[in-house]
Kinemage of the C-alpha trace (Angstrom):
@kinemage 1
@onewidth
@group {chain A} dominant
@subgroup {mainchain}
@vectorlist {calphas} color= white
{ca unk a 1} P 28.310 52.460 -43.017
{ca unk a 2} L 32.101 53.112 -43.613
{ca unk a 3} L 33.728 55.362 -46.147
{ca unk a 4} L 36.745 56.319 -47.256
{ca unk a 5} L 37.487 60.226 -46.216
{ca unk a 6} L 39.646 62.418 -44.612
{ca unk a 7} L 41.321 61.849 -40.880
{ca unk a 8} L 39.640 63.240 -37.856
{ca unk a 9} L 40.823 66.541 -36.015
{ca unk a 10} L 42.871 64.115 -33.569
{ca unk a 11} L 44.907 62.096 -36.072
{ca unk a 12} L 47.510 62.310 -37.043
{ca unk a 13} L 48.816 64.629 -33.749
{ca unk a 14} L 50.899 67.178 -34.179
{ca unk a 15} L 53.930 66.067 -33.128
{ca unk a 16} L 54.706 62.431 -34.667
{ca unk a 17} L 58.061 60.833 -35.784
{ca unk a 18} L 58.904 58.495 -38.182
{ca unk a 19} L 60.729 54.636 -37.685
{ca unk a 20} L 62.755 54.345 -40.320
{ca unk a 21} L 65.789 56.861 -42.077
{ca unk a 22} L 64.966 56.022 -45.827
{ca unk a 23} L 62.330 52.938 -46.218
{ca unk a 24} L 61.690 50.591 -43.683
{ca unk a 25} L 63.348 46.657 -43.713
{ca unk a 26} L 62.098 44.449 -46.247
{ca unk a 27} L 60.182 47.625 -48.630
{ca unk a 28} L 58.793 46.469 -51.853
{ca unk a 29} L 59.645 47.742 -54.571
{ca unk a 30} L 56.156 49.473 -55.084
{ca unk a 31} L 55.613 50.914 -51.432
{ca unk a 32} L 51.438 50.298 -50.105
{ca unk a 33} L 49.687 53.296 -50.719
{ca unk a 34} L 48.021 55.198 -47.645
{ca unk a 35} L 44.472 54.399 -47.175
{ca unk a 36} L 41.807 55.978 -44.353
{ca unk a 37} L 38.285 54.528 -43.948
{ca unk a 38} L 35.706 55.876 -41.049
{ca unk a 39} L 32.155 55.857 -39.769
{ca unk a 40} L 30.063 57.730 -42.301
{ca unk a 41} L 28.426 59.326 -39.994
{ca unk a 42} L 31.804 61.681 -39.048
{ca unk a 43} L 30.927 60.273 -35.676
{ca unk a 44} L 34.854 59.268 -35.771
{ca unk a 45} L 33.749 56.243 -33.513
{ca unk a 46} L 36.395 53.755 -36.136
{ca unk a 47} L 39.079 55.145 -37.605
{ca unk a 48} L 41.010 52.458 -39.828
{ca unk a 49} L 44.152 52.830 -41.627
{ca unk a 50} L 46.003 50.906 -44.355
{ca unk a 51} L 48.798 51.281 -46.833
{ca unk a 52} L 51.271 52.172 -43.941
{ca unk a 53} L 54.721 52.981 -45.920
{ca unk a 54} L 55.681 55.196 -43.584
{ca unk a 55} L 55.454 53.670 -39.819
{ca unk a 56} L 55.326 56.707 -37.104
{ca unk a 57} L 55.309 57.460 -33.370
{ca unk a 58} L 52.068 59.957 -32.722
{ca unk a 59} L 52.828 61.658 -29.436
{ca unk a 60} L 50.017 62.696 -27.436
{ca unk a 61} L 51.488 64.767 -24.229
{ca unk a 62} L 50.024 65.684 -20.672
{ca unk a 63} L 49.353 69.162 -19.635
{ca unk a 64} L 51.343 68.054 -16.658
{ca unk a 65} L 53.319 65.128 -17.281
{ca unk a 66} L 54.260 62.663 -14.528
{ca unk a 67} L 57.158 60.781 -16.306
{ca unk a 68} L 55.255 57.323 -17.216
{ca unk a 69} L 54.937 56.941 -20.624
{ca unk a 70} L 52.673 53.762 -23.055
{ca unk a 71} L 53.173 53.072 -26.339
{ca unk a 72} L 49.826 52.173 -27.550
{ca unk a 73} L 49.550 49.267 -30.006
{ca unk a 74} L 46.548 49.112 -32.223
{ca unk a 75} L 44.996 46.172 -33.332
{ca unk a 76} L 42.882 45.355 -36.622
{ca unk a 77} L 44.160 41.658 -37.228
{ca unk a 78} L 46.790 42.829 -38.763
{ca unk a 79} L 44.471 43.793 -41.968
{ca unk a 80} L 44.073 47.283 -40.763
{ca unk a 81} L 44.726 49.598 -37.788
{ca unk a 82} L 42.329 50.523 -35.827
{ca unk a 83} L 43.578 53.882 -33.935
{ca unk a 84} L 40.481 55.971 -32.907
{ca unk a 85} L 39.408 53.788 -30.385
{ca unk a 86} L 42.413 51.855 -29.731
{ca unk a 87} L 44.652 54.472 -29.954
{ca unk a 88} L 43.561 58.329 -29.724
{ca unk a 89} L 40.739 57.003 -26.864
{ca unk a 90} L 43.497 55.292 -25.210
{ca unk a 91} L 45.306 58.509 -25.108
{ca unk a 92} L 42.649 60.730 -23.870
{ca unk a 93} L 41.922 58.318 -21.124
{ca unk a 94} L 45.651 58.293 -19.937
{ca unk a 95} L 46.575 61.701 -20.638
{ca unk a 96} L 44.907 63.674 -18.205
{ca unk a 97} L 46.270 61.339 -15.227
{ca unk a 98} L 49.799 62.557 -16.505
{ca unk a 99} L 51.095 59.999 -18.833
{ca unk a 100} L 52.820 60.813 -22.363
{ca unk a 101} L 51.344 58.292 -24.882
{ca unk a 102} L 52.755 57.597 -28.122
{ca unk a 103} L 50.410 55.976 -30.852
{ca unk a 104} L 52.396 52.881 -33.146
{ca unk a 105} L 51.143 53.058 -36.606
{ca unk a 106} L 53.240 50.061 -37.704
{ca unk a 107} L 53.472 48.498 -40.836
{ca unk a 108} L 51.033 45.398 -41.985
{ca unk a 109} L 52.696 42.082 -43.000
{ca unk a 110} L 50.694 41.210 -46.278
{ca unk a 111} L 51.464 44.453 -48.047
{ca unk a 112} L 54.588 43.181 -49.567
{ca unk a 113} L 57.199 43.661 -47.172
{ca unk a 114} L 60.102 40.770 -47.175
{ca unk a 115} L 60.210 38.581 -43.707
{ca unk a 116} L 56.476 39.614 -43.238
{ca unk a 117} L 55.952 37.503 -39.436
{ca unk a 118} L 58.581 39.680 -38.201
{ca unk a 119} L 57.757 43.280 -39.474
{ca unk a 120} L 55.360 44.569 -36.982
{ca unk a 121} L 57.901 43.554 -34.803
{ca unk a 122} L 60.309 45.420 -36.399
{ca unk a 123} L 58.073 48.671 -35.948
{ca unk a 124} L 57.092 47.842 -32.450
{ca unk a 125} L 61.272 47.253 -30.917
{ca unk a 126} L 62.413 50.666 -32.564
{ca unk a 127} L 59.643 52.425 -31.657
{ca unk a 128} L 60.188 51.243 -27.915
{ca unk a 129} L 64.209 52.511 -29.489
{ca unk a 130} L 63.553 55.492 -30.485
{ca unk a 131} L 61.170 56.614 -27.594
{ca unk a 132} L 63.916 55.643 -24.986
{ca unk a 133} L 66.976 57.339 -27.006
{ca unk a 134} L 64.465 60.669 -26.508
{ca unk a 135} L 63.235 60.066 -23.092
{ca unk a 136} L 64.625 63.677 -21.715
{ca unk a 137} L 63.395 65.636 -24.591
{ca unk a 138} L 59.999 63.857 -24.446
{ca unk a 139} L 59.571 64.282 -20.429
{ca unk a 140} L 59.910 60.951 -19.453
{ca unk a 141} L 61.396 57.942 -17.716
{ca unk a 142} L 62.847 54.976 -19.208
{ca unk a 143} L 61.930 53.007 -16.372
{ca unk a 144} L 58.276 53.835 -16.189
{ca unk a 145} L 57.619 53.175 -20.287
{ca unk a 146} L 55.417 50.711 -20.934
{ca unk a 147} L 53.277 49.577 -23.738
{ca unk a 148} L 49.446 48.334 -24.236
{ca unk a 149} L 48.228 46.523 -27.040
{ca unk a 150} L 44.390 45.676 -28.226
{ca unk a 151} L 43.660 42.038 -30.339
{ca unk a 152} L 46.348 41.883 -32.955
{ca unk a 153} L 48.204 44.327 -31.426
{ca unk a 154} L 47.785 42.986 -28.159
{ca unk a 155} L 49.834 39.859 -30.095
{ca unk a 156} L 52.668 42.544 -31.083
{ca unk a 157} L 52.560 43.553 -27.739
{ca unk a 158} L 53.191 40.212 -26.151
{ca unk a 159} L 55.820 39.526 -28.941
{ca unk a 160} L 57.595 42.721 -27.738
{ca unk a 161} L 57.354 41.590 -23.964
{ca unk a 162} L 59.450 38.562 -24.816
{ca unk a 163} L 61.488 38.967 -27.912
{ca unk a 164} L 62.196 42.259 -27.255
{ca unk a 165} L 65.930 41.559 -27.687
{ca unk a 166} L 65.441 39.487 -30.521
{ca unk a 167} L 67.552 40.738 -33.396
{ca unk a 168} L 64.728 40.857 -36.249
{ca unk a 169} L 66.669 43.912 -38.228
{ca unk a 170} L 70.178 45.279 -38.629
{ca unk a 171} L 70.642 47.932 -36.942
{ca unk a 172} L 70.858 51.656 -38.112
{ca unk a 173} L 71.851 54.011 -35.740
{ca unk a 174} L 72.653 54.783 -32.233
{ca unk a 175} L 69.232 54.011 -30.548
{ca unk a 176} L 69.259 50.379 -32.153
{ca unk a 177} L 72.449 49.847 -29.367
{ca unk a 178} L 69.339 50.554 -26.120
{ca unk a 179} L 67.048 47.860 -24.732
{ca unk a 180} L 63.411 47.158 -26.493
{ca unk a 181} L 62.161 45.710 -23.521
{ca unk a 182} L 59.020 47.680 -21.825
{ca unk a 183} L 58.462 47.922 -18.121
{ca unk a 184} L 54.778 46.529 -18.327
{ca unk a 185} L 52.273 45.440 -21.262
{ca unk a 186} L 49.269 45.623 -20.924
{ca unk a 187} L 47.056 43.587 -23.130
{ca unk a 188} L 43.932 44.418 -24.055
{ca unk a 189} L 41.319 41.245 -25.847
{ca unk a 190} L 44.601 39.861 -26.495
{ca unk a 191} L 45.810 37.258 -29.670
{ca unk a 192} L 48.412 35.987 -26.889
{ca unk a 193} L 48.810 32.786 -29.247
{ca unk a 194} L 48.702 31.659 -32.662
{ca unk a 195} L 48.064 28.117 -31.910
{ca unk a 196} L 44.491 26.292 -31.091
{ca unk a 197} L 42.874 29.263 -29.586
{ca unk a 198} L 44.548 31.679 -31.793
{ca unk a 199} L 42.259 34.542 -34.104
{ca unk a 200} L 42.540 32.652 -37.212
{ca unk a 201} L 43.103 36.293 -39.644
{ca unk a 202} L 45.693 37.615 -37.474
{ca unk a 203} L 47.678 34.495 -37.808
{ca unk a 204} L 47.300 34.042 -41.546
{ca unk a 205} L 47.798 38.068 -42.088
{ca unk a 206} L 50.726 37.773 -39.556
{ca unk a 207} L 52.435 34.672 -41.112
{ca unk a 208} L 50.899 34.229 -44.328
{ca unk a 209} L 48.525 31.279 -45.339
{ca unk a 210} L 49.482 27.406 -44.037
{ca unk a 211} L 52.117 28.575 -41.565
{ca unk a 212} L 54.537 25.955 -40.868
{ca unk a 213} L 54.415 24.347 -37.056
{ca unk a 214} L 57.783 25.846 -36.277
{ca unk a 215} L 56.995 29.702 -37.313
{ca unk a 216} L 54.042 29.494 -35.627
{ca unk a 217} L 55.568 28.114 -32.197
{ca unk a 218} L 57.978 30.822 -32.627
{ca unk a 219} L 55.469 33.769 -33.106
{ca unk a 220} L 53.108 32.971 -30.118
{ca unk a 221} L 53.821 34.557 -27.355
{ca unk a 222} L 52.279 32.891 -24.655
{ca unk a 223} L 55.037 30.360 -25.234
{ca unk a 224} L 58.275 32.777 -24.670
{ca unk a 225} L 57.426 33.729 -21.293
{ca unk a 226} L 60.053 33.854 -19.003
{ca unk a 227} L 61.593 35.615 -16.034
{ca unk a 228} L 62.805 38.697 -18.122
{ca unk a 229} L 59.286 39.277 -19.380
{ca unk a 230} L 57.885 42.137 -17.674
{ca unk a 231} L 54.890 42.025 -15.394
{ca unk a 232} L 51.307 42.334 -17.347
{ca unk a 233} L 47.644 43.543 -16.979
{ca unk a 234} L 44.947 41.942 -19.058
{ca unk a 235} L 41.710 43.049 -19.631
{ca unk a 236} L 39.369 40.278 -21.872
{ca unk a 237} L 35.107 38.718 -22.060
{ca unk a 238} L 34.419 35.761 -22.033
{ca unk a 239} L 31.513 36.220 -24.210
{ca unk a 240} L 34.775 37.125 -27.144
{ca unk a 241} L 33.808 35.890 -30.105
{ca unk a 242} L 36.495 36.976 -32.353
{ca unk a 243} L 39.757 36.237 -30.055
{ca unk a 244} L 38.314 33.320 -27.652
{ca unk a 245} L 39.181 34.501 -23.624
{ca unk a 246} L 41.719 31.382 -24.037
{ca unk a 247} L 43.915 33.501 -25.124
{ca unk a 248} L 44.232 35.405 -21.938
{ca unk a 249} L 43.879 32.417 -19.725
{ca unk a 250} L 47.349 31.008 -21.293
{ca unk a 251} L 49.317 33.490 -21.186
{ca unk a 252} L 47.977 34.377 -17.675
{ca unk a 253} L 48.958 30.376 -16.866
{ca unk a 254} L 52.921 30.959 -18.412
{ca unk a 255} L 53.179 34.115 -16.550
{ca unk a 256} L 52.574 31.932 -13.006
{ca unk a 257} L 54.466 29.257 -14.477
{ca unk a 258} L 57.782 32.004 -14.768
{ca unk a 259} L 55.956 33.493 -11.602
{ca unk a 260} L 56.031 36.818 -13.238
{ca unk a 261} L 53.254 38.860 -11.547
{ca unk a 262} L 50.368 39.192 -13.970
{ca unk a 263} L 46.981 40.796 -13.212
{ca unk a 264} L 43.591 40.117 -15.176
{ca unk a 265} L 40.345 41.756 -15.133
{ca unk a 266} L 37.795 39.249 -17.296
{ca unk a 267} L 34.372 40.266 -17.870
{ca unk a 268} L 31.405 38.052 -18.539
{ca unk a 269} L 30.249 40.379 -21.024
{ca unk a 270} L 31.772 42.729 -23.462
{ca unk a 271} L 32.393 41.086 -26.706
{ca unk a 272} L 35.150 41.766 -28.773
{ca unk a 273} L 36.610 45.531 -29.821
{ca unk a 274} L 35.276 47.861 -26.786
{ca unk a 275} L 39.047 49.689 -26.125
């Protein structure tokens, strides 16, 4: 059963930051409205958000931080965000082994914003910004930040790994003059490509309904790959029956073809969802 309610004790963290000064690229004139829905149970097992006017950064720190750093990406086919178990699990698993891990809650394209296959991307290159023009105050090292993405935001995650340079908004301040690009993805039951194999509601949600050839060529990932892309880990079932294990085999086959090392751990059972 899911309800609408308050967030669990975890979410938002304490510390957090915002994207944007003012409103984000592309705002509506009538910004989405917050929404929170959860287990009814107040197990907290799902935690979903909507309405995101207001992308952040949730920082979730190490007692005893080792300098290596992952900006988790959520996914939720870009309809919703799913950040209990794709995002607060992901950072009590890492935290404890010393790693700082910041939480994207990043905007969703069909809730009005202008330019709408390019506006998680917005959220997901100044994030990466933003986290790197604070890397001192925050206790870590540009050169061990990485990111991980699940489903659709395992697609935002690829898109960041090879358009991280792309210039999707104008810039606003200092940090918009550093590099995007992460040192690793890692992506998790991955939409790696909007084409055949592709999660059909993260592509329309992404792009909008009968997507033209051309925008979806440009906003599949699994096509971009080449030597600047950093190396990856991929987790995926083959028993997926939401985002078929295709999607991991091709971007696995253009990361050989750029002979980028790439790393894959494919289970014969698991489904789809299991962070």
């Amino acid at each position: 059963q899911i309800v609408s309610g308050p967030s669990p004790p975890a979410w938002p963290s304490k510390e957090r930051f915002s994207l944007w000064p003012g409103k984000p690229p592309g705002a509506p004139s009538s910004l989405p409205r917050p929404q929170w829905t959860m287990n009814g149970d107040n197990s907290y097992r799902q935690l979903w958000i909507k309405g995101v006017a207001v992308p952040e950064v949730n920082v979730f720190r190490p007692a005893r931080p080792d300098g290596s750093a992952i900006l988790a990406i959520p996914g939720g086919g870009y309809e919703f965000i799913a950040v209990k178990n794709e995002g607060i699990d992901a950072a009590l698993r890492f935290t404890p082994a010393g790693t700082t891990v910041f939480v994207l809650t990043y905007r969703l394209p069909g809730e009005g914003w202008a330019n709408r296959s390019v506006v998680p991307l917005q959220d997901a290159q100044r994030a990466m910004r933003l986290i790197r023009a604070r890397a001192a105050r925050l206790g870590i090292e540009e050169a061990r930040l990485g990111i991980m993405g699940f489903s659709a935001g395992g697609q935002l995650a690829a898109d960041l790994a090879v358009s991280f340079d792309d210039p999707v908004y104008e810039p606003v301040d200092e940090a918009d003059h550093l590099s995007a690009r992460p040192a690793f993805a890692g992506l998790i039951y991955p939409v790696a490509t909007l084409g055949t194999f592709t999660h059909g509601g993260s592509r329309d949600n992404l792009l909008g309904p009968n997507a033209p050839a051309e925008l979806v060529a440009r906003r599949s990932p699994e096509r971009h790959v080449t030597s600047a892309t950093p190396p990856s880990f991929l987790v995926a079932a083959f028993d997926d029956g939401t985002v078929p294990v295709e999607n991991s085999l091709e971007w696995i086959a253009s990361c050989r073809k750029a002979k980028l090392s790439v790393e894959a751990h494919l289970f014969a059972q698991g489904g789809h969802g299991f962070g």
